[in-house]
PDBQT receptor file of N, H, CA, C and O in Angstrom, charges set to zero:
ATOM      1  N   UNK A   1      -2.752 -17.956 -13.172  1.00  0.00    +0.000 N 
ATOM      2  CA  UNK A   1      -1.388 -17.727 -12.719  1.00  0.00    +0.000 C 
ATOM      3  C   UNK A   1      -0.502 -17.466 -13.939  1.00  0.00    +0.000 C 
ATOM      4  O   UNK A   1      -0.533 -18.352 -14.793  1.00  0.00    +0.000 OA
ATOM      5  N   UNK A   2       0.277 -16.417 -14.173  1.00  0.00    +0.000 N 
ATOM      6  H   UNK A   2       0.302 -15.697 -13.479  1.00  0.00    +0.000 HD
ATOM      7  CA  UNK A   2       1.488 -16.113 -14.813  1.00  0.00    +0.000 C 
ATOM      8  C   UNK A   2       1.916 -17.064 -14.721  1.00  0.00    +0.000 C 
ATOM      9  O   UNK A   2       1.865 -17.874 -13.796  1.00  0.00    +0.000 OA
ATOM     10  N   UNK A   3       2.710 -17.117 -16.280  1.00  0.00    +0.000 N 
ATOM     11  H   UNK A   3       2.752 -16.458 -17.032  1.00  0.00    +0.000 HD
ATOM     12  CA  UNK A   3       3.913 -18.263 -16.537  1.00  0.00    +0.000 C 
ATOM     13  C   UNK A   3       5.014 -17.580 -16.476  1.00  0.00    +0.000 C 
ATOM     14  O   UNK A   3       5.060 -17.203 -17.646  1.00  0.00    +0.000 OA
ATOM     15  N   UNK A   4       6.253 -16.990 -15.813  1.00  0.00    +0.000 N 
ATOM     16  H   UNK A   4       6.216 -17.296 -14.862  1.00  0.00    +0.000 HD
ATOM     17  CA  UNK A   4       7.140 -16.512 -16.069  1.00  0.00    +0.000 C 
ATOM     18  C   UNK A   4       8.425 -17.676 -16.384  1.00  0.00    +0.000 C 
ATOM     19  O   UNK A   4       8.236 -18.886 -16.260  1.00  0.00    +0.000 OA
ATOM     20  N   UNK A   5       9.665 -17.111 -16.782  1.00  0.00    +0.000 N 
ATOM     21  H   UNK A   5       9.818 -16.128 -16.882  1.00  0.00    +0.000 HD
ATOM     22  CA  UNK A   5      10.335 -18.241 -17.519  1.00  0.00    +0.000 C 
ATOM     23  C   UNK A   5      11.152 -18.347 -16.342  1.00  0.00    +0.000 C 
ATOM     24  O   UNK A   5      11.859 -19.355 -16.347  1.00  0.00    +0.000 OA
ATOM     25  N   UNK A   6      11.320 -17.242 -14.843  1.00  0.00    +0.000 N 
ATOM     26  H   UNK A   6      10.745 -16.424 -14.839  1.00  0.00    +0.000 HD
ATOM     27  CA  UNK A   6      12.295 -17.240 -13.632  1.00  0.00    +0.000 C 
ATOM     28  C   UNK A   6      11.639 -18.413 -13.202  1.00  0.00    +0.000 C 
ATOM     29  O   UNK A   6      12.393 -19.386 -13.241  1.00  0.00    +0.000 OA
ATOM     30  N   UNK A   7      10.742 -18.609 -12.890  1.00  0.00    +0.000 N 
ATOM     31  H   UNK A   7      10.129 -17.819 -12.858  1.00  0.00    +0.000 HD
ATOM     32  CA  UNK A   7       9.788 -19.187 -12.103  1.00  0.00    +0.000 C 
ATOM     33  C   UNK A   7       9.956 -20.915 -12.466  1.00  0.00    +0.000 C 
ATOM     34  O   UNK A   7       9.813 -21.834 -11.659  1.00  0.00    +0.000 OA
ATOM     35  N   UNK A   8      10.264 -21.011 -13.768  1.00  0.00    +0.000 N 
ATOM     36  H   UNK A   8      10.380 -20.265 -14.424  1.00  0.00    +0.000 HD
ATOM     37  CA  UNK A   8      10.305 -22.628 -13.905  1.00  0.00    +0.000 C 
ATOM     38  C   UNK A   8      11.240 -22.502 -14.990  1.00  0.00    +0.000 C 
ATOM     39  O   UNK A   8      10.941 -21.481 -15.610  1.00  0.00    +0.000 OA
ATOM     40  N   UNK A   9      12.207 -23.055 -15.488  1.00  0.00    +0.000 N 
ATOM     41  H   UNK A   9      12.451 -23.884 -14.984  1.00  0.00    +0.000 HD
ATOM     42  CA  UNK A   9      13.169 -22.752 -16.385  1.00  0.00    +0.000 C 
ATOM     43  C   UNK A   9      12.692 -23.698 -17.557  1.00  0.00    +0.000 C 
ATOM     44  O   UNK A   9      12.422 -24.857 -17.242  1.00  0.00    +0.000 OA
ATOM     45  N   UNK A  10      12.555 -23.295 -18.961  1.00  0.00    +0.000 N 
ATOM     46  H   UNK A  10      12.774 -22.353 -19.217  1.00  0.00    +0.000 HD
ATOM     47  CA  UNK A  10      11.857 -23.597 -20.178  1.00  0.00    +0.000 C 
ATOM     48  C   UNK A  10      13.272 -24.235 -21.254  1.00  0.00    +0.000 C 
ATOM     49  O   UNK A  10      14.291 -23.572 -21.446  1.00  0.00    +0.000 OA
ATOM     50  N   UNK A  11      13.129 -25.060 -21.606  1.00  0.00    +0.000 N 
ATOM     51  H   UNK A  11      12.301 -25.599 -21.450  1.00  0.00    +0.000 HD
ATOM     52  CA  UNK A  11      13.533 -25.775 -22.410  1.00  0.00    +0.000 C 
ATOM     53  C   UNK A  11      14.132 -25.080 -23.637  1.00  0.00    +0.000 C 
ATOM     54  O   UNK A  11      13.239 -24.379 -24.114  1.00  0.00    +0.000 OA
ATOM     55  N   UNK A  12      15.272 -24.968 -24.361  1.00  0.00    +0.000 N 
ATOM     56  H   UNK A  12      15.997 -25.537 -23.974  1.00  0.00    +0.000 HD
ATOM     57  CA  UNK A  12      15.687 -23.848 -25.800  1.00  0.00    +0.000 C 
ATOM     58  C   UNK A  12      16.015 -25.224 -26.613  1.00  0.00    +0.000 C 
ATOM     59  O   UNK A  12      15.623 -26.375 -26.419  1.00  0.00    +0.000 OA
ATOM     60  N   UNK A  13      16.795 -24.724 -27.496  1.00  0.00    +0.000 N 
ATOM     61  H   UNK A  13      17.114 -23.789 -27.653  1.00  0.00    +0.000 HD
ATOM     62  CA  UNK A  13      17.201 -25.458 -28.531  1.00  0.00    +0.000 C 
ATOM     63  C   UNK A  13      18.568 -25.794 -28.399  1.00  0.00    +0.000 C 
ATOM     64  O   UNK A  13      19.315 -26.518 -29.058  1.00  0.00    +0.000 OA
ATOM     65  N   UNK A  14      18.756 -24.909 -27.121  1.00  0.00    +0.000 N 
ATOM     66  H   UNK A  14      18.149 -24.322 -26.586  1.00  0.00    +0.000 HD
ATOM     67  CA  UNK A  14      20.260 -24.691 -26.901  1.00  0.00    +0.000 C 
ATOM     68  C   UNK A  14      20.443 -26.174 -25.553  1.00  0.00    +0.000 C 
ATOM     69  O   UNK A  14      21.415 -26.927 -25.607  1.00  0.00    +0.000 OA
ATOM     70  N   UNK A  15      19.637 -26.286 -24.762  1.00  0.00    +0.000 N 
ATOM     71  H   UNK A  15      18.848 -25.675 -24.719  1.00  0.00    +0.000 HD
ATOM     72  CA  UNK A  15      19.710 -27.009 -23.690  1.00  0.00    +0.000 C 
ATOM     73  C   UNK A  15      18.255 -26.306 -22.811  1.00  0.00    +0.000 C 
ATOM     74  O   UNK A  15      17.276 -25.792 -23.352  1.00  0.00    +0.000 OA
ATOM     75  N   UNK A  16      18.502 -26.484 -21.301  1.00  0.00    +0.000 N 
ATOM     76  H   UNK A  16      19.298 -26.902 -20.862  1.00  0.00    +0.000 HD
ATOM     77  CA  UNK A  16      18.214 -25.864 -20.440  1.00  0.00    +0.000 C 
ATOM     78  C   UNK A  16      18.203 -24.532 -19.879  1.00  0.00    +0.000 C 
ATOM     79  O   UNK A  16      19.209 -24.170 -19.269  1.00  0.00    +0.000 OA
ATOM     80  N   UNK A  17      17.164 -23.704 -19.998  1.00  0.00    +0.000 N 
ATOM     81  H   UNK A  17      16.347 -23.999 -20.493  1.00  0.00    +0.000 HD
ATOM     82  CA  UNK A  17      17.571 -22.379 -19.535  1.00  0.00    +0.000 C 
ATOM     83  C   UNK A  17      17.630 -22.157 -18.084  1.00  0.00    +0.000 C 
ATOM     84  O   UNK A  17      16.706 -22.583 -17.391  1.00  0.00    +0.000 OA
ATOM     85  N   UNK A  18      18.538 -21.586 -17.596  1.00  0.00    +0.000 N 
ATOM     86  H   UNK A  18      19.288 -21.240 -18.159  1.00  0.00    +0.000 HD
ATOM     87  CA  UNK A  18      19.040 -21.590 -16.271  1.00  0.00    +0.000 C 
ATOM     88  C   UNK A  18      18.123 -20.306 -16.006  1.00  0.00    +0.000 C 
ATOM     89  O   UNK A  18      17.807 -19.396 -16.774  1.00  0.00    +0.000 OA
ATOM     90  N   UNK A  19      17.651 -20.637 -14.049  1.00  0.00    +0.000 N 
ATOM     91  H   UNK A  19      17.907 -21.376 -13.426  1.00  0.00    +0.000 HD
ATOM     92  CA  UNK A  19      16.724 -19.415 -14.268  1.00  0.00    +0.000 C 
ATOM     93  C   UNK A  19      17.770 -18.577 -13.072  1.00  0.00    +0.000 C 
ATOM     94  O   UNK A  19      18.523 -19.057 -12.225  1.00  0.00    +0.000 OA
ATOM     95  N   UNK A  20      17.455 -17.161 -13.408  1.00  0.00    +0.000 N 
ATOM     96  H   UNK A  20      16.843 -16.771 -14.096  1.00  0.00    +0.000 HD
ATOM     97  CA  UNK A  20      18.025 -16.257 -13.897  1.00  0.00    +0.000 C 
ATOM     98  C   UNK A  20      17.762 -15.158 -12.702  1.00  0.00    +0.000 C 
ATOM     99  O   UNK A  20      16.787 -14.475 -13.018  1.00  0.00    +0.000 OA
ATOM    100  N   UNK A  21      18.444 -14.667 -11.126  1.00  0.00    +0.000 N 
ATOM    101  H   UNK A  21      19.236 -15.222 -10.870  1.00  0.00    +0.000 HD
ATOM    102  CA  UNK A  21      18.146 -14.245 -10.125  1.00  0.00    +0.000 C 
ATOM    103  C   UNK A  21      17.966 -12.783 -10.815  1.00  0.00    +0.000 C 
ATOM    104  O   UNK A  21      17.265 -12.151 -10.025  1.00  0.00    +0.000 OA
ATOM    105  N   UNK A  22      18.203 -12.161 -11.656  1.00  0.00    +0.000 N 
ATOM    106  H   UNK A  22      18.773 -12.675 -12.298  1.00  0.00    +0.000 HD
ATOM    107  CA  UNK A  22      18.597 -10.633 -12.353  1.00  0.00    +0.000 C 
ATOM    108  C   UNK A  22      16.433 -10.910 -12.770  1.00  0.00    +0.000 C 
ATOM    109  O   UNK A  22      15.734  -9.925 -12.530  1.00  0.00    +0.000 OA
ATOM    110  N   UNK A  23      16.027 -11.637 -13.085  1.00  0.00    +0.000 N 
ATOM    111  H   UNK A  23      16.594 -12.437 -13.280  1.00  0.00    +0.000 HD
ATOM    112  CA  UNK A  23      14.569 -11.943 -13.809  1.00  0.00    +0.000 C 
ATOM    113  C   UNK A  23      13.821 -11.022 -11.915  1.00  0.00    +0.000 C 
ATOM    114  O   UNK A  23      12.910 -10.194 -11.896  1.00  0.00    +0.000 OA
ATOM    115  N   UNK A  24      14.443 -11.454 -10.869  1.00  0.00    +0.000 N 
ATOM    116  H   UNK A  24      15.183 -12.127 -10.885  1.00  0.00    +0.000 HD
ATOM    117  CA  UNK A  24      13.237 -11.535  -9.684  1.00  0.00    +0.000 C 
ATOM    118  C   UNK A  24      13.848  -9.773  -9.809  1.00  0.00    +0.000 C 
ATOM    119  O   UNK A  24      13.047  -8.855  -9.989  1.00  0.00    +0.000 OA
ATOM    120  N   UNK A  25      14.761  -9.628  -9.731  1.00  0.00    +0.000 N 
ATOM    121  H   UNK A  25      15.412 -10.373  -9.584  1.00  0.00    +0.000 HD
ATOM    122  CA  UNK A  25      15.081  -7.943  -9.823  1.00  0.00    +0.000 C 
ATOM    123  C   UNK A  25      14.387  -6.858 -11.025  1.00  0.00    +0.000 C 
ATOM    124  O   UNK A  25      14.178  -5.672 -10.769  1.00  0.00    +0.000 OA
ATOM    125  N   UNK A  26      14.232  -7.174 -11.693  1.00  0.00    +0.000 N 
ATOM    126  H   UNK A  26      14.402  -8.137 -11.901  1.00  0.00    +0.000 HD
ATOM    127  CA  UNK A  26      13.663  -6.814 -13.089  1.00  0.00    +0.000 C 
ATOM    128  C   UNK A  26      12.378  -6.379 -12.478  1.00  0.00    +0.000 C 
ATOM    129  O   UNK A  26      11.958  -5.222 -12.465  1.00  0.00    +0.000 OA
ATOM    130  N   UNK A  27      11.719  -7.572 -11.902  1.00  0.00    +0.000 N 
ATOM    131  H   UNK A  27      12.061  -8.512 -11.912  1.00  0.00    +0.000 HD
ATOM    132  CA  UNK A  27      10.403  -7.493 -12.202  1.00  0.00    +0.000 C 
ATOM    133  C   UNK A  27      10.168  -6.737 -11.069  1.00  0.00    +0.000 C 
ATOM    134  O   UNK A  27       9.098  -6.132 -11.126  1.00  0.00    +0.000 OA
ATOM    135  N   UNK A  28      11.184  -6.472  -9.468  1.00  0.00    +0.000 N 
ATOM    136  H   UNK A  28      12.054  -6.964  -9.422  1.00  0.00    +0.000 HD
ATOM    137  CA  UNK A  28      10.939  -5.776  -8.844  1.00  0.00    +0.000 C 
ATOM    138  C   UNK A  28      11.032  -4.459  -9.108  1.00  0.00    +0.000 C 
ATOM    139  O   UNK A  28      10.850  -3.708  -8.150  1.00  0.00    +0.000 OA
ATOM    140  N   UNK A  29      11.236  -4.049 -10.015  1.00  0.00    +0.000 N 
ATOM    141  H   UNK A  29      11.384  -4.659 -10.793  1.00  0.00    +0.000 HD
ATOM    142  CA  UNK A  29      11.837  -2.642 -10.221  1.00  0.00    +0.000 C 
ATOM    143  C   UNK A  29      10.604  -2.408 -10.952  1.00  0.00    +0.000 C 
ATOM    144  O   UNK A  29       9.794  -1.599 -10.500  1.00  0.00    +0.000 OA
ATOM    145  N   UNK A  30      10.377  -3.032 -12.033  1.00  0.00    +0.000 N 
ATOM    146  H   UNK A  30      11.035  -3.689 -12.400  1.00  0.00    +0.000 HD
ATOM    147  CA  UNK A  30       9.361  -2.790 -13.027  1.00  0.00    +0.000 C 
ATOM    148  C   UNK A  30       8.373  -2.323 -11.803  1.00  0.00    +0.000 C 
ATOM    149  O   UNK A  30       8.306  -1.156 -11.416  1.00  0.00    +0.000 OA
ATOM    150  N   UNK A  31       7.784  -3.171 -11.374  1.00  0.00    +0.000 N 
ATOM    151  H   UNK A  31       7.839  -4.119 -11.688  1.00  0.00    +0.000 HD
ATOM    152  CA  UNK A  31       6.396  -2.691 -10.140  1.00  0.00    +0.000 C 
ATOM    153  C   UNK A  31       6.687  -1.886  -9.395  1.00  0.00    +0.000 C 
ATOM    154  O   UNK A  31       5.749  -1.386  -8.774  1.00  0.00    +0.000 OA
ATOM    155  N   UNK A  32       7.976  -1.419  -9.122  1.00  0.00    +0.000 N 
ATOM    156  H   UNK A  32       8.739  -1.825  -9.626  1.00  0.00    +0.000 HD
ATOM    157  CA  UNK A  32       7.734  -0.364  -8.242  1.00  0.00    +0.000 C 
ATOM    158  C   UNK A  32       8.028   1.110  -8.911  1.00  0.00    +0.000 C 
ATOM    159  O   UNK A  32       7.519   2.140  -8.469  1.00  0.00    +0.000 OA
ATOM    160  N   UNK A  33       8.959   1.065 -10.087  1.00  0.00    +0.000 N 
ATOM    161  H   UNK A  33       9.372   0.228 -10.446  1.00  0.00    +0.000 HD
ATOM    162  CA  UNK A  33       8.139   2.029 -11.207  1.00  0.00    +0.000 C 
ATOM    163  C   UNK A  33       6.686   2.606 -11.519  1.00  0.00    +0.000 C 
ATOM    164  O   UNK A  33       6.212   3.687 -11.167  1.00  0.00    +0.000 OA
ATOM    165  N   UNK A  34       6.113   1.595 -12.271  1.00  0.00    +0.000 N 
ATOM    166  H   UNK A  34       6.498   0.717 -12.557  1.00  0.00    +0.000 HD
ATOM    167  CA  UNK A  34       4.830   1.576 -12.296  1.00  0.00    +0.000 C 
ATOM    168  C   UNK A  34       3.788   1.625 -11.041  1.00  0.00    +0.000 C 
ATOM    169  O   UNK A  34       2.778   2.327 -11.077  1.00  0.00    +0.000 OA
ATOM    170  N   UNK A  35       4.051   1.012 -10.206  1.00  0.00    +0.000 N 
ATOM    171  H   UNK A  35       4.872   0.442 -10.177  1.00  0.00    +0.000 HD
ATOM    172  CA  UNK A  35       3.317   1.876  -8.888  1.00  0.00    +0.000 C 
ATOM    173  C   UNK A  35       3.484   3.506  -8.543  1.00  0.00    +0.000 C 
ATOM    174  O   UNK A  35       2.623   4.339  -8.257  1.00  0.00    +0.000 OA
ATOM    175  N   UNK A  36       4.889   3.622  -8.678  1.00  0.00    +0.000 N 
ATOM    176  H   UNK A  36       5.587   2.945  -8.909  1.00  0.00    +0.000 HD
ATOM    177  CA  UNK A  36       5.227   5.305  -8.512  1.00  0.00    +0.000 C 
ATOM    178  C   UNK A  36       4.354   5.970  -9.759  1.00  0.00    +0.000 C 
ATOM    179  O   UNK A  36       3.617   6.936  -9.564  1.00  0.00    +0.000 OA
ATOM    180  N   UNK A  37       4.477   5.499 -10.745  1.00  0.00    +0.000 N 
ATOM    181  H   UNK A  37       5.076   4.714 -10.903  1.00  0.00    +0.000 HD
ATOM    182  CA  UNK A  37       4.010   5.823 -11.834  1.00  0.00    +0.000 C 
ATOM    183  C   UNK A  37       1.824   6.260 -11.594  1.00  0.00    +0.000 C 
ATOM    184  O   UNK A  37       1.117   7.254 -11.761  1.00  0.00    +0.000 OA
ATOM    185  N   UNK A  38       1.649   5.120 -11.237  1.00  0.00    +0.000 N 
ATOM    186  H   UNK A  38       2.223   4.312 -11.101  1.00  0.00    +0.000 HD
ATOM    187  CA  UNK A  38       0.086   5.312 -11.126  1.00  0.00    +0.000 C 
ATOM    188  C   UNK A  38      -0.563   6.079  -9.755  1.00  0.00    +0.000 C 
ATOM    189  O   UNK A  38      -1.629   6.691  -9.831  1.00  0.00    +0.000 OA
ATOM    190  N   UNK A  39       0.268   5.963  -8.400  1.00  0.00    +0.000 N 
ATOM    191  H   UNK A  39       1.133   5.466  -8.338  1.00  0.00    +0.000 HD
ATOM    192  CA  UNK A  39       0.619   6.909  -7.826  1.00  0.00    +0.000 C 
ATOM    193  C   UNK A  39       0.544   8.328  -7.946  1.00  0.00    +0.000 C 
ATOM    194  O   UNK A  39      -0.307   8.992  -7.354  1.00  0.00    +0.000 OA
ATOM    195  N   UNK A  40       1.917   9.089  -9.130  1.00  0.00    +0.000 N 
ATOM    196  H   UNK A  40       2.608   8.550  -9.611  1.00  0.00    +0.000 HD
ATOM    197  CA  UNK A  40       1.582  10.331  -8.995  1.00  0.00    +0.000 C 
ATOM    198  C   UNK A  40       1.220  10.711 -10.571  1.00  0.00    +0.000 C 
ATOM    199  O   UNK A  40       1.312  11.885 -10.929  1.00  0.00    +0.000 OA
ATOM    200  N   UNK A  41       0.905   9.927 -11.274  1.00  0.00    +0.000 N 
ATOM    201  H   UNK A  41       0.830   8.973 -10.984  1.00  0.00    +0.000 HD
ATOM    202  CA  UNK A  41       0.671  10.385 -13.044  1.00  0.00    +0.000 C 
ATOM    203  C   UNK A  41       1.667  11.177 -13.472  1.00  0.00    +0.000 C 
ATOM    204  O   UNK A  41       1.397  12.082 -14.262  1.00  0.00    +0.000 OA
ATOM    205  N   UNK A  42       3.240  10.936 -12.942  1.00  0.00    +0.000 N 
ATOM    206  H   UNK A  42       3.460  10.200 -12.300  1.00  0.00    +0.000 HD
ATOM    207  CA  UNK A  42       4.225  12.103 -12.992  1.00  0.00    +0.000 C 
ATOM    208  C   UNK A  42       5.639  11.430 -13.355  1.00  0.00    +0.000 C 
ATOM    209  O   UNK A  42       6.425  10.998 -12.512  1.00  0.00    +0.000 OA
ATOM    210  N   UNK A  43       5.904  11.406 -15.223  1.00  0.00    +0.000 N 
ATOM    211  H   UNK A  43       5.266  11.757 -15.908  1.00  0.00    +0.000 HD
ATOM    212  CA  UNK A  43       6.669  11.159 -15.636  1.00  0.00    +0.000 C 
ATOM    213  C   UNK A  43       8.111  11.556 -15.232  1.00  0.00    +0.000 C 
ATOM    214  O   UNK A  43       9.027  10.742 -15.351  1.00  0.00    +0.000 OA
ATOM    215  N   UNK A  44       8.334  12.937 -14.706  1.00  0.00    +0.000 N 
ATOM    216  H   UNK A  44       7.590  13.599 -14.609  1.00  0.00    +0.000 HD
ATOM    217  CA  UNK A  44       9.239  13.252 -14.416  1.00  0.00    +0.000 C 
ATOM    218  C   UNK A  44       9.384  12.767 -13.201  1.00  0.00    +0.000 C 
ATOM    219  O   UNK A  44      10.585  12.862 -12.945  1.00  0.00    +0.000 OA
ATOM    220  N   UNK A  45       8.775  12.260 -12.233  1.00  0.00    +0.000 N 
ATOM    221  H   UNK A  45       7.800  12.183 -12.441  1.00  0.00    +0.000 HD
ATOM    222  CA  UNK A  45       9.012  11.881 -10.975  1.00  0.00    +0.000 C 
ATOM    223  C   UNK A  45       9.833  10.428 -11.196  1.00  0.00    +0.000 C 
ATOM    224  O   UNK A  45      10.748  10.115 -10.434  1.00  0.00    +0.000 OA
ATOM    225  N   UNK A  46       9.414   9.577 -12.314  1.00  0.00    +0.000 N 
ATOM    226  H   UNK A  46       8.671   9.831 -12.933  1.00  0.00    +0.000 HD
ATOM    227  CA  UNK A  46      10.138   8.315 -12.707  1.00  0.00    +0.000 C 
ATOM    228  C   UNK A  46      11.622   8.787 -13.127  1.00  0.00    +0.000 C 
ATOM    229  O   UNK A  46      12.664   8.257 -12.741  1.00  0.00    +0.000 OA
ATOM    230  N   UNK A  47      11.529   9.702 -13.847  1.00  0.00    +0.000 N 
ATOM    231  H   UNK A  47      10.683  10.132 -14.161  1.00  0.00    +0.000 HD
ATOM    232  CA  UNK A  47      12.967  10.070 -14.582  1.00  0.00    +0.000 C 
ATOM    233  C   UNK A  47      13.804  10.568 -13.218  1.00  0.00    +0.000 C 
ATOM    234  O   UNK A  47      14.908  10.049 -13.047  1.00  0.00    +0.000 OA
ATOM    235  N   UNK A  48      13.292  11.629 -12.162  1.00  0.00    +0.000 N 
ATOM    236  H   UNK A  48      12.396  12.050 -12.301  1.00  0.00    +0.000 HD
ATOM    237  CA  UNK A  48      14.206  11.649 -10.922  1.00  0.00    +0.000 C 
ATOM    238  C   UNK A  48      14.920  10.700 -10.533  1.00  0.00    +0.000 C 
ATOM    239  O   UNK A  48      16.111  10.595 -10.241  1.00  0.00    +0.000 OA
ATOM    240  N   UNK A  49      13.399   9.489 -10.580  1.00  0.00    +0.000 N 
ATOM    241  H   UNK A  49      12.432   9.575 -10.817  1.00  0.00    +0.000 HD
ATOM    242  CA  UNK A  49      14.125   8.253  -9.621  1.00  0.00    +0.000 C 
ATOM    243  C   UNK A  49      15.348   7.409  -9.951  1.00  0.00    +0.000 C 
ATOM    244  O   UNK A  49      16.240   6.910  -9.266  1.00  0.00    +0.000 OA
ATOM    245  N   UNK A  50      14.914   7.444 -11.949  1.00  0.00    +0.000 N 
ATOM    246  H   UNK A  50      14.189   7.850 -12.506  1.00  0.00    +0.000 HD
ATOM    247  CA  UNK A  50      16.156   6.710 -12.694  1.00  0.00    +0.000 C 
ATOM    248  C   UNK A  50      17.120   7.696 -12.453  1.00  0.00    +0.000 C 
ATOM    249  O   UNK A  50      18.148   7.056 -12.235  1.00  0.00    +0.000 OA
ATOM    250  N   UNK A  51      17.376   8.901 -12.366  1.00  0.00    +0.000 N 
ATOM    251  H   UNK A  51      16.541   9.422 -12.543  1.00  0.00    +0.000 HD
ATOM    252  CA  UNK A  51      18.931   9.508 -12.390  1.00  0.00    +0.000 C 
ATOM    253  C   UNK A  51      19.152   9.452 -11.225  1.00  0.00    +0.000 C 
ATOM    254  O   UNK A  51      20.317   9.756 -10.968  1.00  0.00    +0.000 OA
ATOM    255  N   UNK A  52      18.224   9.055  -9.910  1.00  0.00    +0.000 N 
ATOM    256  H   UNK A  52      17.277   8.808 -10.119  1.00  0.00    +0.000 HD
ATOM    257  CA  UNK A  52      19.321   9.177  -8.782  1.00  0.00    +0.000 C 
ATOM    258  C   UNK A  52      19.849   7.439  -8.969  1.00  0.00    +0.000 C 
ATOM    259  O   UNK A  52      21.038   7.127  -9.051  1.00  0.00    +0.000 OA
ATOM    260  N   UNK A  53      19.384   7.033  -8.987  1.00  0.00    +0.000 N 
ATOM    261  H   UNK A  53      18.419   7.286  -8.920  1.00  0.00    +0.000 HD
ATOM    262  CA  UNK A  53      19.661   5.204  -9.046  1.00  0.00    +0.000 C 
ATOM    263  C   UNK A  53      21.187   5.597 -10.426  1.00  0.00    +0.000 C 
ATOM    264  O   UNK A  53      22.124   4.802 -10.333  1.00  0.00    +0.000 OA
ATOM    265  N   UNK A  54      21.283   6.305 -11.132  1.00  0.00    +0.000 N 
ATOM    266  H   UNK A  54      20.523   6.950 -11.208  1.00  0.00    +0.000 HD
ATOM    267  CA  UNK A  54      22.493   6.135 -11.761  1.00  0.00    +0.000 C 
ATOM    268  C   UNK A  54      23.674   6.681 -11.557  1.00  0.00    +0.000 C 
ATOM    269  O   UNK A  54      24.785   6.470 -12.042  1.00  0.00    +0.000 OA
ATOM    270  N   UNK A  55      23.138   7.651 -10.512  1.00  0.00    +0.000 N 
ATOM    271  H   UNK A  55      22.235   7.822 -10.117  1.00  0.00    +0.000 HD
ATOM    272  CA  UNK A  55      24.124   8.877 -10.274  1.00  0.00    +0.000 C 
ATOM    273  C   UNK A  55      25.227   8.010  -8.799  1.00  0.00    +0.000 C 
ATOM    274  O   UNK A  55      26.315   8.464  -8.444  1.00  0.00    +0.000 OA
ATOM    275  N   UNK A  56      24.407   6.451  -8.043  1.00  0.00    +0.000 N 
ATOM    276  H   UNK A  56      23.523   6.083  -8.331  1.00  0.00    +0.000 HD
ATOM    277  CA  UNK A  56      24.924   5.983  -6.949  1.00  0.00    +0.000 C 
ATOM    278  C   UNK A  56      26.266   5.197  -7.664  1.00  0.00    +0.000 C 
ATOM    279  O   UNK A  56      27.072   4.589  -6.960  1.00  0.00    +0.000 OA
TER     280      UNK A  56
């Protein structure tokens, strides 16, 4: 099992790290990138997807 730091919040020097709802978004995006990605082997198809997601 992955250790992610969302998943159980890890100790700093600073205090407590607060875990972090932007971490479960991240990682959703990441996989569904990379699925599109292995999907069509088609870089430009990722770059479509990022300019429509910036253009909203």
């Amino acid at each position: 099992m992955n250790n992610y730091d969302y998943i159980k919040p890890q100790k700093t020097s600073g205090g407590n790290k607060k875990e972090s709802p932007h971490k479960f978004i991240e990682t959703a995006v990441e996989a569904m990138i990379g699925a599109i990605y292995l999907e069509t082997k088609d870089l430009n198809e990722i770059n479509k997807l990022l300019d429509s997601w910036t253009k909203l």
